[in-house]
C-alpha beads as a LAMMPS data file, in Angstrom:
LAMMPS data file: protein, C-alpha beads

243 atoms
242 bonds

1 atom types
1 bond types

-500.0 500.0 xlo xhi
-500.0 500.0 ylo yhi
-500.0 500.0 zlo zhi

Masses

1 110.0

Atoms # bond

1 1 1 -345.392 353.242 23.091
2 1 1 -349.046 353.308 22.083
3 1 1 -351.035 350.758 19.745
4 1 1 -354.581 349.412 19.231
5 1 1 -354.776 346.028 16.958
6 1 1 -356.530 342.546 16.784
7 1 1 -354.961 339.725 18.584
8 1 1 -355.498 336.201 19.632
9 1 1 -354.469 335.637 23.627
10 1 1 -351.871 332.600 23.530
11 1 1 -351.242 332.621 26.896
12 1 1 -352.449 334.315 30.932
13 1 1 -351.077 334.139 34.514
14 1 1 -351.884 335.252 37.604
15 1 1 -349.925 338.426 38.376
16 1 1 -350.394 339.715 42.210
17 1 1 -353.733 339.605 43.330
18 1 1 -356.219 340.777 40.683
19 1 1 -354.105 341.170 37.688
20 1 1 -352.423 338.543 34.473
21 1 1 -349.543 338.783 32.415
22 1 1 -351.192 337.651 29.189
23 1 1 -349.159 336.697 26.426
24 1 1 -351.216 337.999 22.858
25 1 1 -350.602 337.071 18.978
26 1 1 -351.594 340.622 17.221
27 1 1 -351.524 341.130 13.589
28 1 1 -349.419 343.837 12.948
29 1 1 -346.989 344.047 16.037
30 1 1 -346.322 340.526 16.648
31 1 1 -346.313 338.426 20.112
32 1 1 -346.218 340.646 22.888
33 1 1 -346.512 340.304 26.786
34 1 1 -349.158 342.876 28.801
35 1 1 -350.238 343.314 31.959
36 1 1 -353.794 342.811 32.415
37 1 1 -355.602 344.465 35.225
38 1 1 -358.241 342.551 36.481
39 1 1 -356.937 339.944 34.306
40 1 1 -357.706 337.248 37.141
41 1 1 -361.315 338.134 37.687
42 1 1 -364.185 335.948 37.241
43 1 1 -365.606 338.419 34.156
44 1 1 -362.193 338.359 32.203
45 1 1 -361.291 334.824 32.668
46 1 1 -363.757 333.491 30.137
47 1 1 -361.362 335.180 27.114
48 1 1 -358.342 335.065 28.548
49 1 1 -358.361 331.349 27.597
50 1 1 -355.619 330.324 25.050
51 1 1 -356.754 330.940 21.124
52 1 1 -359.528 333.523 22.482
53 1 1 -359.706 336.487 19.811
54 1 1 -359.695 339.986 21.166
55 1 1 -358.963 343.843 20.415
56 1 1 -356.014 345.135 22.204
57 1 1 -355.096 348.500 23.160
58 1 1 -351.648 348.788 24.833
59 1 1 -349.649 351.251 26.532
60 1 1 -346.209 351.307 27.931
61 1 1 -344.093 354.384 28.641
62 1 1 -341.204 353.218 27.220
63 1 1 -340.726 350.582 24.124
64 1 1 -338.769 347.890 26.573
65 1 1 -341.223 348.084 29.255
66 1 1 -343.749 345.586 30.317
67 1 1 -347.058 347.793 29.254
68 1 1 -350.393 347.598 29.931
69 1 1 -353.516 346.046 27.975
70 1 1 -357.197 346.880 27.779
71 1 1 -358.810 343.822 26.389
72 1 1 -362.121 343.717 24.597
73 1 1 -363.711 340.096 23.272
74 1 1 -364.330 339.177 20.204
75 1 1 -366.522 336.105 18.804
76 1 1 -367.226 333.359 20.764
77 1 1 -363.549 332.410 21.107
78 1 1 -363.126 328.934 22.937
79 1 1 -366.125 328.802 24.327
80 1 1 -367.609 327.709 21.150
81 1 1 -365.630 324.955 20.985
82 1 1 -367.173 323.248 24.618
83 1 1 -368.981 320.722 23.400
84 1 1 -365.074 319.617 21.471
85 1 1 -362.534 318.801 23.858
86 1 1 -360.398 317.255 21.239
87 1 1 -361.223 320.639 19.481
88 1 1 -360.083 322.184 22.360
89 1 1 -357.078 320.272 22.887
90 1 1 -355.878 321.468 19.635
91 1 1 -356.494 325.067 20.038
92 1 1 -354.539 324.908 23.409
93 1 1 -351.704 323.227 21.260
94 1 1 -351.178 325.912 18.317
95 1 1 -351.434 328.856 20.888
96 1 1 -348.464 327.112 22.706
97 1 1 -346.743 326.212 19.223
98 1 1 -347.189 329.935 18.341
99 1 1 -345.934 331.494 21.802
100 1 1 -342.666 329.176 21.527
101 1 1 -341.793 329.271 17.971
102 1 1 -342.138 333.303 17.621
103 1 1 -339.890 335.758 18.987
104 1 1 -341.331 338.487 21.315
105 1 1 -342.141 342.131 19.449
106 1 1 -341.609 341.169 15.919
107 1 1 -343.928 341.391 13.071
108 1 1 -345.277 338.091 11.681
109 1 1 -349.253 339.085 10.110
110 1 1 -348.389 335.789 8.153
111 1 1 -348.461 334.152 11.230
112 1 1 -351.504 335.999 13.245
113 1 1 -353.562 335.181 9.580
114 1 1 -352.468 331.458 9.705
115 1 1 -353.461 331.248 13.496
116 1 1 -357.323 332.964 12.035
117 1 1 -357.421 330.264 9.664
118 1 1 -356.872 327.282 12.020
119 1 1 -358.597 328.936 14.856
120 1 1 -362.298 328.920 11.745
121 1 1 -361.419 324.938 10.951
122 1 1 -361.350 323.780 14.381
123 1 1 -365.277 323.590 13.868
124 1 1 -364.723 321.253 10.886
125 1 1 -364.193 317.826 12.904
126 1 1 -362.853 316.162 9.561
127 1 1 -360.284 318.751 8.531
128 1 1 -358.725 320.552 10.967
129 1 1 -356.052 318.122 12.225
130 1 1 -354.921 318.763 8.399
131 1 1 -355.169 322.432 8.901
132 1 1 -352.849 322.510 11.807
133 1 1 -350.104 320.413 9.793
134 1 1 -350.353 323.587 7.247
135 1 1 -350.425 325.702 10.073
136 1 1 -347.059 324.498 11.455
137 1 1 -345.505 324.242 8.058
138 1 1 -346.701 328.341 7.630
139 1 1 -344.708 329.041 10.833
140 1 1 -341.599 327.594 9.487
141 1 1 -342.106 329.416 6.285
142 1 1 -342.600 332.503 8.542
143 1 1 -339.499 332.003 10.324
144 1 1 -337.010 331.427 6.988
145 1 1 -337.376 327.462 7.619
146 1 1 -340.124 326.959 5.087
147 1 1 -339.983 323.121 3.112
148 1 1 -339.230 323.354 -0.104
149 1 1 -342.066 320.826 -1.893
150 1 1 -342.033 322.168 -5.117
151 1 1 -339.489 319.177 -7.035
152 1 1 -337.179 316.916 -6.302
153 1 1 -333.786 317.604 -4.995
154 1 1 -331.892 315.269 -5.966
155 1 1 -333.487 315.066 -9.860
156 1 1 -335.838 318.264 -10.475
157 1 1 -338.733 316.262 -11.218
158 1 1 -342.006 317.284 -9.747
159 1 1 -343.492 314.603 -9.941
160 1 1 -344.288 311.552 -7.332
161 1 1 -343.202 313.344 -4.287
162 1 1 -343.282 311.012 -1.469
163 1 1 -340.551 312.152 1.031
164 1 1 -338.413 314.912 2.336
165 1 1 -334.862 315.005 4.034
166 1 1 -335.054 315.777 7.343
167 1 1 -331.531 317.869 6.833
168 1 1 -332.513 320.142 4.295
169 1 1 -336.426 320.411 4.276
170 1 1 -336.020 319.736 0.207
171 1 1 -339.137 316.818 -1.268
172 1 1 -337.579 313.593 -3.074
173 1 1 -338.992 311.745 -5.510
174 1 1 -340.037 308.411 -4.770
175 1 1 -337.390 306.909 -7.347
176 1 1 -334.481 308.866 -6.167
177 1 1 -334.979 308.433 -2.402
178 1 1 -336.036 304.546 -2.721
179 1 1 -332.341 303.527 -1.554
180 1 1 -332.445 305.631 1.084
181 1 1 -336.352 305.407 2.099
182 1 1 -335.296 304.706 6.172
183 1 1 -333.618 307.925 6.707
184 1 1 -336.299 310.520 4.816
185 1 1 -339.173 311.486 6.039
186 1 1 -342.423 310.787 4.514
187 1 1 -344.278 313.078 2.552
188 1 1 -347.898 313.393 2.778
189 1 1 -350.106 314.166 -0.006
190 1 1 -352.407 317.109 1.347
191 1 1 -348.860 319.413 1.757
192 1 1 -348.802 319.321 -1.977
193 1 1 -351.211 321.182 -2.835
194 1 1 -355.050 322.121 -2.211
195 1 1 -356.144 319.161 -4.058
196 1 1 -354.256 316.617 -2.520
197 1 1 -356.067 314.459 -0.453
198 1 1 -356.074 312.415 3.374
199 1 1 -354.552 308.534 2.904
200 1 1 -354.285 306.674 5.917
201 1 1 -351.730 307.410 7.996
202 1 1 -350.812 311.359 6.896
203 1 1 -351.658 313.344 9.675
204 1 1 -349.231 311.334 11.945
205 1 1 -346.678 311.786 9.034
206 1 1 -347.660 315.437 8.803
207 1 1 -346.859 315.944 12.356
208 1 1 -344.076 313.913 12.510
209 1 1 -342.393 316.394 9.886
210 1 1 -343.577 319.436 10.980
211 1 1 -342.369 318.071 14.130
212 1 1 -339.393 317.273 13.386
213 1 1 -338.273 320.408 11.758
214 1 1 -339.638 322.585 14.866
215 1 1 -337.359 320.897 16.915
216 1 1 -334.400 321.353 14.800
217 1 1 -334.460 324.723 13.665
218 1 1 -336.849 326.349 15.917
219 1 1 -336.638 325.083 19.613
220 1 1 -333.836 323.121 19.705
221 1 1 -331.954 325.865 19.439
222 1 1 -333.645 327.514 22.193
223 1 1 -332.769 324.512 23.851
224 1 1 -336.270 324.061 24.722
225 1 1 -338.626 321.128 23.719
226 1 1 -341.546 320.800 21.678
227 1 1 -344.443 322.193 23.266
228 1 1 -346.087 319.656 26.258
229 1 1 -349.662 321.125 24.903
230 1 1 -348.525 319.561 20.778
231 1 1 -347.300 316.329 22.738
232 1 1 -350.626 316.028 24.484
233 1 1 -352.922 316.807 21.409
234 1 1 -350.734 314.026 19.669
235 1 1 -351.699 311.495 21.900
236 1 1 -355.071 312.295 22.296
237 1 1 -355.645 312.428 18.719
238 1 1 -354.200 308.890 18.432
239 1 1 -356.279 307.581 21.302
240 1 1 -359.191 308.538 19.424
241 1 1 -357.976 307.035 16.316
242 1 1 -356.935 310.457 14.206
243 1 1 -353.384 309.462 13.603

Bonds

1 1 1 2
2 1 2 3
3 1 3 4
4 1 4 5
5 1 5 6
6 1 6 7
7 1 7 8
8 1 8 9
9 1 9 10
10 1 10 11
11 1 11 12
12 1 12 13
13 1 13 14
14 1 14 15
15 1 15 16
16 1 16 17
17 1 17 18
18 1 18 19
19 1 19 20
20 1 20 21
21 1 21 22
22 1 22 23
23 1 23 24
24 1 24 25
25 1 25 26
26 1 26 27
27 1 27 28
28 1 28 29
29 1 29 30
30 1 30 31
31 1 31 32
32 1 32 33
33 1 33 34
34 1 34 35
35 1 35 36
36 1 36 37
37 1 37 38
38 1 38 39
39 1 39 40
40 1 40 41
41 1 41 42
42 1 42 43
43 1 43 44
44 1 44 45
45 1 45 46
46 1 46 47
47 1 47 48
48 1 48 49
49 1 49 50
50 1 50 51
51 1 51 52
52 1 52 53
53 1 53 54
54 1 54 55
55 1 55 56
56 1 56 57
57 1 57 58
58 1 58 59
59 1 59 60
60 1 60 61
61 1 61 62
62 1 62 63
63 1 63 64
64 1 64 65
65 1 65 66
66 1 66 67
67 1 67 68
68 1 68 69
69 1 69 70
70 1 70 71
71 1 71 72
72 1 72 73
73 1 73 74
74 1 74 75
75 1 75 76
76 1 76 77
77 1 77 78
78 1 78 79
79 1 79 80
80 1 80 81
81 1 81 82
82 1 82 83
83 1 83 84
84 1 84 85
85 1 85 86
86 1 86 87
87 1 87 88
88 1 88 89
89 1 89 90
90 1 90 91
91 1 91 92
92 1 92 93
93 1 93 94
94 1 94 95
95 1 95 96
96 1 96 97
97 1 97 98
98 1 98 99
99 1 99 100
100 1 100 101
101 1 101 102
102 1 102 103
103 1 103 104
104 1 104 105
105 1 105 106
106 1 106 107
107 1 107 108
108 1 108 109
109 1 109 110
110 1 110 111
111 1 111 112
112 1 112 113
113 1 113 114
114 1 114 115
115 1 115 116
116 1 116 117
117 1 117 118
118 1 118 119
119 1 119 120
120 1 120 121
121 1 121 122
122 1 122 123
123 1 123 124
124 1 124 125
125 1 125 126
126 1 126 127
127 1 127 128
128 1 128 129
129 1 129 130
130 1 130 131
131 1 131 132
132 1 132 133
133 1 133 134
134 1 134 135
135 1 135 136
136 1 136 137
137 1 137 138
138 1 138 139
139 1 139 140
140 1 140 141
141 1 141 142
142 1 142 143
143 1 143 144
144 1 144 145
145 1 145 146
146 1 146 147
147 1 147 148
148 1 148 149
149 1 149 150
150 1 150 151
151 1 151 152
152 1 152 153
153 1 153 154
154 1 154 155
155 1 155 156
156 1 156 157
157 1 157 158
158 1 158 159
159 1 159 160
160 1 160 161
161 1 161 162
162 1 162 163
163 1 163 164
164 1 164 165
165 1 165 166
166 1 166 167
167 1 167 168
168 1 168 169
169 1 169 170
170 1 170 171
171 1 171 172
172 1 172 173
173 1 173 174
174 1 174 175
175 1 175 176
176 1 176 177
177 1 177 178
178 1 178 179
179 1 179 180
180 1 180 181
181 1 181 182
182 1 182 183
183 1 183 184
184 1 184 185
185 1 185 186
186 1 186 187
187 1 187 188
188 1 188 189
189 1 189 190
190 1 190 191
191 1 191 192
192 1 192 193
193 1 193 194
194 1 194 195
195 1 195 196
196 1 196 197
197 1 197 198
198 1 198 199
199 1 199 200
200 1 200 201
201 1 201 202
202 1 202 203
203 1 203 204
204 1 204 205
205 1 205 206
206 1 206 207
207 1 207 208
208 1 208 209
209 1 209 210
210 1 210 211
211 1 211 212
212 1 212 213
213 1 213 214
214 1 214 215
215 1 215 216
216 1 216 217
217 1 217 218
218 1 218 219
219 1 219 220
220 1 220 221
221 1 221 222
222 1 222 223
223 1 223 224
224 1 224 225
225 1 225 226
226 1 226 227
227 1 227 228
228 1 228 229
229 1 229 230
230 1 230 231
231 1 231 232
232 1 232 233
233 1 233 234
234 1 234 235
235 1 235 236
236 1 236 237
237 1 237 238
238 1 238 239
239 1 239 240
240 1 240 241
241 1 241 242
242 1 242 243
């Protein structure tokens, strides 16, 4: 098994002395594990770092082996993001959203495009906690768990969208799910469409739903919990008054 393609490294460890099993995002073959060789040096460490973009060749000399990787750099990767730790912060959190929520060696370009997108907003302080909501909500959509936003499903309407169950994924209108407002989910305006825009209190909402629909359909059945890197970013963003 032979391939070149772009990539995004999600993950690295030390493997024996010199080496790293790095865990990559690539755009036509999926998430796949490689052995790095002098993946622990000082020289490679610098893009090994989670959401770092680089060109992959791999080899392995049969499909269900553990191959080998030849890594080149591309961009300024994380280190552009220094001077950002809450920046930062969030990178580390969608490269650990992406390595848990996708399964190993299957094609998902939707998903390697959506990790481009919210790897270019993390420079765009205002936005990109926004961007990552969308981000999530593409992964479920990737994975057959997508939302269904377009109308309401309990009337049809499409108008005044304001929550979603958290059974089906489906949007309710704000006069059918009024009774029932403590068990639904609220909806926040910027998943609706381009032009939607920020209100107080959405991004918490947006990652409370995303959240929530992770767990259920994506880790939870892995029996494994949201990501440690997501909970962190969470709280930092609220310490610094995001949420």
């Amino acid at each position: 098994m032979e391939w070149e393609d772009d990539a995004f490294v999600l993950s690295a460890r030390a493997h024996g002395e010199t080496g790293a099993i790095v865990e990559l995002l690539t755009q036509e073959h999926g998430r796949f594990a490689a052995h790095v060789a002098g993946g622990a040096s000082r020289r490679m460490k610098p893009f090994l770092q989670a959401g770092a973009r680089v060109r992959a060749g791999y080899r392995a000399r049969v499909a269900d082996q553990l191959g080998a990787a030849m890594l080149e750099p591309v961009g300024e990767g994380p280190s552009a993001l220094f001077d950002d730790p809450l920046a930062l912060a969030g990178l580390a959190a969608a490269a650990a959203v992406a390595a848990g929520a996708l399964p190993e060696r299957e094609p998902h370009p939707g998903a390697y495009h959506a990790f481009d997108a919210l790897s270019g907003a993390f420079a765009i302080t205002d936005i990109w906690p926004a961007v990552f909501v969308r981000f999530e909500a593409g992964l479920l959509q990737e994975l057959g768990f997508g939302l269904d936003l377009s109308r309401c499903a309990s009337t049809g309407t499409t108008d005044d969208l304001v929550w979603v169950s958290p059974r089906t994924g489906r949007a309710v209108s704000r006069a059918a799910g009024a009774p029932f407002a403590d068990r639904l989910l609220p909806l926040p305006g910027f998943l609706l469409g381009s032009q939607g825009g920020l209100a107080e209190g959405d991004i918490r909402a947006g990652f409370d739903l995303t959240g929530h629909f992770l767990a259920q359909f994506v880790f939870g059945p892995l029996n494994r919990p949201l990501p440690p890197a997501r909970v962190w970013l969470l709280e930092r963003l609220a310490d610094a008054g995001r949420l």
